[in-house]
C-alpha positions, 0 to 999 in steps of 0.5 A: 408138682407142687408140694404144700408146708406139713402143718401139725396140729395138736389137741389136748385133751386132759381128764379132769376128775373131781377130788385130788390126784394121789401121787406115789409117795417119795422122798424128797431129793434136794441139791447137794450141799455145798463141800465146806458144809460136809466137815464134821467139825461145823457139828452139822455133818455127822458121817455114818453108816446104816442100812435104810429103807428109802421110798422113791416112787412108792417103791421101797428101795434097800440102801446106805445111809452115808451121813447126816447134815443138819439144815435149817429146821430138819437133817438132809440124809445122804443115801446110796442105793440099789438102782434098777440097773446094775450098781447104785446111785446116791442122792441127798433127801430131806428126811422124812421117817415115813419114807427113810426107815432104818432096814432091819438086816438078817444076820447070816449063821456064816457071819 
């Protein structure tokens, strides 16, 4: 019995259609800074805590803004929000006001 080498061979195929391609919206994620520009007194990291709205793949997600880093031209937010799963993850995002949006809470009569 004589056996031959499998050989696999892929073509690709890729749907060109005139004009640009709309990509969801979603606010940009950056590196986490380094830990010495997280102390409040450089002036550029101010702590905080308010609730946003954040857009990550076009889908508005309800979170936490945690703190604020001023960056060159513009602030880095460091936001913690609800995830798909259980729990929630965290992130620093360049800060965009379409897509970062102070969330309005409803206040509770038991409150």
């Amino acid at each position: 019995m004589h056996l031959r080498p499998l050989r696999l061979e892929f073509e690709h195929i890729y749907d060109s259609s005139p004009g640009t391609v709309q990509m969801s919206p979603s606010a940009e994620e950056v590196p986490p800074p380094r830990k010495e520009d997280l102390r409040p007194e450089t002036g550029r990291y101010r702590p905080c805590f308010k609730p946003v709205l954040i857009t990550i793949a076009g889908r508005g997600r309800f979170g936490v803004l945690r703190a604020w880093l001023r960056s060159g031209d513009g602030w880095l937010c460091h936001i913690e929000y609800m995830n798909n799963g259980h729990g929630s993850t965290d992130g620093w995002y360049r800060f965009d006001p379409n897509l970062i949006q102070p969330a309005s809470v409803p206040h509770s009569p038991s409150w």
